[in-house]
N, C-alpha and C positions, 0 to 999 in steps of 0.2 A: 504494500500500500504506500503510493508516494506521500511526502512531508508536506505539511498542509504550513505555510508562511502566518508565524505568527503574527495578529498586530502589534504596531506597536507605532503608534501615535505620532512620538515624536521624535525618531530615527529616524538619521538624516536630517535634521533639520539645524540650522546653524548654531541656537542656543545649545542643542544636544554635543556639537563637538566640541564650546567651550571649556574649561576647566570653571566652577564653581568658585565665583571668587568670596570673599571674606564680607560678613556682614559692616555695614555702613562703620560703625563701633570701631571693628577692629582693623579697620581701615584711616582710622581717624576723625570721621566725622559720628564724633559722641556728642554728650554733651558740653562740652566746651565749643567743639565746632559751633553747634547749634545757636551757642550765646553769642560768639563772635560774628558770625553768620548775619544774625539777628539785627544786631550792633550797625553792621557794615551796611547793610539795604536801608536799615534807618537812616543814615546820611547821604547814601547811596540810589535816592531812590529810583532813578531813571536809567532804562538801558543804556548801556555803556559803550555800544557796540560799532559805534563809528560811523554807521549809517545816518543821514542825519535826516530822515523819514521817520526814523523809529525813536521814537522820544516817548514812549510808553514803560507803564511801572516796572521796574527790577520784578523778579523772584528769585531769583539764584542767584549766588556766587559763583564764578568762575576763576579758576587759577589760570591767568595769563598763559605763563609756562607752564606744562603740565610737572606737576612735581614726583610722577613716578615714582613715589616711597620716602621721597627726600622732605625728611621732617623739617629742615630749616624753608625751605621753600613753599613746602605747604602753608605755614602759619607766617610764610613775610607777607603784610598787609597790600604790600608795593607789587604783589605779584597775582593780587585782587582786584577782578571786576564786578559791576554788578551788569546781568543780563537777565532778559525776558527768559524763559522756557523755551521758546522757538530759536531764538539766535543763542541759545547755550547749544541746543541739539545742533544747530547748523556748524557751529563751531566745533563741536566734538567729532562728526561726522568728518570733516577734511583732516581731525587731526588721525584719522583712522581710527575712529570710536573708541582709542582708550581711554579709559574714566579714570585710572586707578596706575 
């Protein structure tokens, strides 16, 4: 009797060949991120993003340079933008969607 192909949802599909990475926390953004975070949009409030169309509210911080793991870099303020949700995604996307 031939093998009958299990399913299986989400094989193959690009999340699946990921590697799971580390929750937010153990990535750095806990709570302290949260409060500085917080902090920096409150002064910060308008996208940051150079387009000078998009003069719409902050929600996210953005590390200029992405800091790769690099503790001093992550927490230098100078290396902080504030952006919308749309021009943070567009920005991470050319940078080759690394977050982390």
């Amino acid at each position: 009797m031939p093998l009958v192909p299990t399913f299986q949802p989400f094989a193959g599909t690009p999340a699946a060949a990921k590697p799971q990475r580390g929750s937010a926390a153990s990535r750095g953004y806990g709570r302290r991120w949260q409060k500085a975070r917080k902090q920096f949009l409150l002064e910060n409030p308008i996208c940051q993003c150079g387009d000078s169309a998009c003069q719409r509210p902050a929600t996210e911080v953005d590390h200029i340079q992405p800091h790769r793991g690099d503790y001093d870099l992550f927490w230098s303020e100078a290396n902080w933008q504030s952006l919308t949700k749309e021009c943070h995604s567009r920005k991470t996307a050319t940078e080759g969607g690394k977050t982390y």
